[in-house]
N, C-alpha and C positions, 0 to 999 in steps of 0.2 A: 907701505909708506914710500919706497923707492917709488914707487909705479907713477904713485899722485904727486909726488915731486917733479917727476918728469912731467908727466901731463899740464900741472898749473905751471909750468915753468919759474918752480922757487926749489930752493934748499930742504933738502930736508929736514934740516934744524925750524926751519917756518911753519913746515909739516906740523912738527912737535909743538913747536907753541901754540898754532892755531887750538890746539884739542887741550892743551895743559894751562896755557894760558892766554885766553883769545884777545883779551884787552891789552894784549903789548903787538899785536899784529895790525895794520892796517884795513878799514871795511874793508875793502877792493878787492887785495889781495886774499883776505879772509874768506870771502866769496867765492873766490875762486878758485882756492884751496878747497872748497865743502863743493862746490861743482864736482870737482874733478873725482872730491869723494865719493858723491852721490853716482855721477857715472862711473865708477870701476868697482862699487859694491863693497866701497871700504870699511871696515870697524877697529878701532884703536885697541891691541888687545892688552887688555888691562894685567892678566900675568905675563908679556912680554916686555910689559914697560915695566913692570914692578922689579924683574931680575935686571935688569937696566941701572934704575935707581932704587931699588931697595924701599920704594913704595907703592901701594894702590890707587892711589887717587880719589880712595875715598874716604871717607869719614862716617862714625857709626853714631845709632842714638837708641840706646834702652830706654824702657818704659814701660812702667804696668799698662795692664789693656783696662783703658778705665771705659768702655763701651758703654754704655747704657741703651738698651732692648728699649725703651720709654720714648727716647728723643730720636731712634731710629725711626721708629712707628708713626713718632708727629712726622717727621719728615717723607714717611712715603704716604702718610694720608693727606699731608698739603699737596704730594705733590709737586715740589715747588723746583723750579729751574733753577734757584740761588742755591748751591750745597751749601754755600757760604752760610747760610741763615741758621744753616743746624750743626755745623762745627763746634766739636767742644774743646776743654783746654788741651788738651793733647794735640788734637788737629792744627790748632793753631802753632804751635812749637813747631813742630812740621814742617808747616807750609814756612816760618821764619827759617828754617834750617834750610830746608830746597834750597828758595829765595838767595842765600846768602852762599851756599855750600856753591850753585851754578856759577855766580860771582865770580868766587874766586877758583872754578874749574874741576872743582870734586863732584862727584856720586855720592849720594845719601843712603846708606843700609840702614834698615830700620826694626830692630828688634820689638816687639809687642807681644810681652807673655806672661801671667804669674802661673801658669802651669810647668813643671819641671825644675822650679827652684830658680833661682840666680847663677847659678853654674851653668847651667844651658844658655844663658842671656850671653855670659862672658865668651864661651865657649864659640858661638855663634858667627857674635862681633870682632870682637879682640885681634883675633888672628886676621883679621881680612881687612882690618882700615888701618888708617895712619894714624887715627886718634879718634878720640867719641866722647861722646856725651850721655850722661846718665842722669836717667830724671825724676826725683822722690825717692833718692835712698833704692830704688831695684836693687843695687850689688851691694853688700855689703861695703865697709869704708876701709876695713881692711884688706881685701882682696882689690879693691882700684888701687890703694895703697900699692899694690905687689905690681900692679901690672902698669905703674903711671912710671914706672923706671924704664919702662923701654917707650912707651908712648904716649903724647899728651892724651889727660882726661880732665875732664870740666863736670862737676857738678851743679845739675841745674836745682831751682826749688826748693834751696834746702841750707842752712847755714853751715858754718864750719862746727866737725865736731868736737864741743870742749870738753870730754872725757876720755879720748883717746889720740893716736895720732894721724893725725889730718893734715898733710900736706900740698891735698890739690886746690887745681881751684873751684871756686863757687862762684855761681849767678845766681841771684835773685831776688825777690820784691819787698817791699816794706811792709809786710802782712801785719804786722801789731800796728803802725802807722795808719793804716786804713782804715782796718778793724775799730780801731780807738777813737778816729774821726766821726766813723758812719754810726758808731755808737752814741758819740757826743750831741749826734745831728737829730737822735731820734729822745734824745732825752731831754737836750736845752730846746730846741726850735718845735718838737712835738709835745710836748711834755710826759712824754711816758715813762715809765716808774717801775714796770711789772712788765719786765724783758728776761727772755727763755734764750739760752743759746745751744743748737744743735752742732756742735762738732765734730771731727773725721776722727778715722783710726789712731787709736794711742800711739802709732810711732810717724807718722806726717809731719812733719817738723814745719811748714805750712798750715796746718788745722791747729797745730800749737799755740803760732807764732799768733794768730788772728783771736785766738780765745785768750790770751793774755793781753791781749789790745782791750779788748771787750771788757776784759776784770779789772783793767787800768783806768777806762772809762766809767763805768761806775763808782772805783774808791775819789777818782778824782769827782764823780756828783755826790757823793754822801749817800751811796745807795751800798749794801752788804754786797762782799767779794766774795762770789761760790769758789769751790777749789779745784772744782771742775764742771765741764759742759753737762747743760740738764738732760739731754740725751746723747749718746756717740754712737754712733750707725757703723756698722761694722763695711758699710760703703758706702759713697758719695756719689748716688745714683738718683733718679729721680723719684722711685719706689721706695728706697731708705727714709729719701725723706716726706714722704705722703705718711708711712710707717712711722716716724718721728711723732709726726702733730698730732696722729689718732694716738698715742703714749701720751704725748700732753695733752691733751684735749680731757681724755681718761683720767689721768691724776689731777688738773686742775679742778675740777667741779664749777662749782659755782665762780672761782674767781678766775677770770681765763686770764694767759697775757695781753698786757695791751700789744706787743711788739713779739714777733722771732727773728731773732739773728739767724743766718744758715752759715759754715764755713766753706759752701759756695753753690753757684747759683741753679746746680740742676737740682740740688737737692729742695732748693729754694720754690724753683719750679713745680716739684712734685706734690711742695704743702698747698701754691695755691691752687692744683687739682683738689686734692684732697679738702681741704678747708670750703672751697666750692659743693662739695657732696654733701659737708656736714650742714650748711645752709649759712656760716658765718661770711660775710662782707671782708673782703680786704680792698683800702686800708679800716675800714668803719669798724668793724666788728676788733679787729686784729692787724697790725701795718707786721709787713713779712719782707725781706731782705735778704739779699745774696753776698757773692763774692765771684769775683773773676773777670765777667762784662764779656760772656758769651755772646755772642749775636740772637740765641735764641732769647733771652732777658727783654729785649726789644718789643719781641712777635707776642708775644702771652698777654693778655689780659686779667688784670691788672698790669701794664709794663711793670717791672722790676728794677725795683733803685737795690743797687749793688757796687760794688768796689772795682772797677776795671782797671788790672792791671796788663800792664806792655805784653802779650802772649806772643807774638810773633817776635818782637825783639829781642824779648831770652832767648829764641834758638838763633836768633841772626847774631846776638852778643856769642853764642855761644861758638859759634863756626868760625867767626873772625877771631875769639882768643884761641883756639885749636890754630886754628893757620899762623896765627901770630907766634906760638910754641914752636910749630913746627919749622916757622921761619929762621928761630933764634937756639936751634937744636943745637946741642954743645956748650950752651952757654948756664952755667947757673942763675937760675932764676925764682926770687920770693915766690908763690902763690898768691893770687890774687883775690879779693874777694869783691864784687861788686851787688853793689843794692840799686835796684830799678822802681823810681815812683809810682805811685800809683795815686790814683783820683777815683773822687766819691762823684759817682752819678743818681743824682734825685730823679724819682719817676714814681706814677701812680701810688704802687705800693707802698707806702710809707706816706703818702697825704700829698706829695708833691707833684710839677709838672717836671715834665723831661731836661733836668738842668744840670750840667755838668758842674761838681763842685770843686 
């Protein structure tokens, strides 16, 4: 650092900003500074700044690996130069956390594992950032509990919990608000009546939130409240849910649904593979529906009317409340909890053209 201070002719306190926080130094000097870095081979070493200040500079993000082998394989038989086109919801979080974590000057560590438990997750993380983000319940709520005393954590995807004690914060989306609209959409504007909802694992507190939308939606047309999802796919893959519709397909017989709700959109994807083999029509035969507003939703035929919600902005929400902790460190502070809108986009599958609701 002395070297390139000398070199660009600045302080070595400019040094330090330029790499901790580049939006308080001028381009010019900025430039000049990353010159001088580039010619003497320099790199910021993140345990020598951290015994410094007693931080990393980075910020973490757990996450189960929701991968799906399905939409890998569409994406390397397209082909296609857009990754962009086959990112799913995880991806998206991501790229909002990069995005936002660059910003404001951090590195991203990115945990992605349900093999070895949640104690490997924390294990990983915890020790080596300044604060993280954990997304769908990965870590237990007690154990962020233990570890949100020495460093901010945000939970994404997932409400506060009301049966134990939950003092972090939360991000995330209106999933019963969506859910209850795109339901409404397919029963007053299409008329259907005989709607099947496939939901996610019994503890996603988002596959929850969306199937109580759905059963809000019905009591409120005078159609019977099931108590639970007509199938739950032990994953939200595209194969779970092709696996879904041949179950319904099987137990309906002769009266199929008019409608499927999916509690999101690869699974969504996977029924109209599937419902394509069995020789039904969508939307003619059956109108099918997702959740989330993946980019792959777009590409597939029938497009797919589903729920798109802000993917990239919960992880950018989530880096700016983390910096904003870490800014106001020492100070007691409520927990926060924020809800992010979300909107119904109409497209083929369900009878409609491409219109955002």
């Amino acid at each position: 650092m002395y070297d390139v201070a000398e070199r660009s002719g600045v302080s070595i306190a400019t040094v330090s900003r330029v790499y901790r926080n580049p939006d308080s130094v001028r381009e010019a000097t900025r430039e000049k500074v990353l010159a001088a870095a580039r010619d003497l081979g320099y790199v910021p070493s993140g345990n020598a700044r951290g015994l410094a200040s007693r931080s990393t500079g980075v910020l973490g993000l757990c996450f189960p690996d929701y991968s799906d082998p399905d939409t890998e394989s569409e994406a390397a038989a397209a082909d296609a130069d857009d990754d962009h086109a086959f990112m799913l919801y995880s991806d998206q979080i991501i790229r909002g956390m990069e995005r936002a974590a660059r910003r404001h000057g951090y590195a991203l560590l990115i945990a992605a594992s349900l093999s070895g438990g949640p104690e490997s997750l924390v294990a990983k993380v915890a020790g080596r950032v300044d604060g993280f983000a954990v997304l769908a319940r990965t870590v237990p709520t007690e154990d962020l509990e233990v570890i949100s005393r020495r460093l901010p954590v945000v939970m994404l995807a997932g409400p506060r919990d009301p049966d134990g004690p939950d003092h972090l914060d939360h991000i995330e989306v209106a999933n019963a608000d969506g859910q209850r609209a795109l339901t409404r959409h397919l029963i007053e504007d299409h008329g259907l009546r005989r709607l099947a909802f496939v939901g996610g694992v019994e503890d996603s507190p988002d596959a929850q939130a969306r199937f109580d939308g759905y059963a809000a939606a019905r009591q409120e047309a005078g159609l019977s409240v099931p108590r639970a999802p007509d199938v739950r796919p032990e994953l939200m893959t595209q194969a779970e849910g092709a696996r879904a519709v041949e179950a319904l397909l099987d137990r309906a017989g002769a009266e199929l649904p008019e409608g499927i709700l999916f509690a999101n959109d690869q699974m969504a994807i996977g029924a109209l593979h599937a419902l394509e083999r069995r020789g039904l029509r969508v939307p003619e035969d059956v109108a099918v529906t997702g959740f989330d507003g993946i980019p792959l939703g777009r590409l597939v035929r029938p497009a797919l009317t589903t729920v798109r919600q802000p993917m990239r902005r919960l992880g950018e929400e989530a880096v700016d409340l983390l910096v904003h902790r870490l800014g106001s460190s020492g100070t007691a502070a409520e927990p926060e909890s924020r809800v992010l809108p979300v909107d119904v986009v109409r497209r083929e599958s369900c009878g409609c053209g491409d219109v955002a609701g």
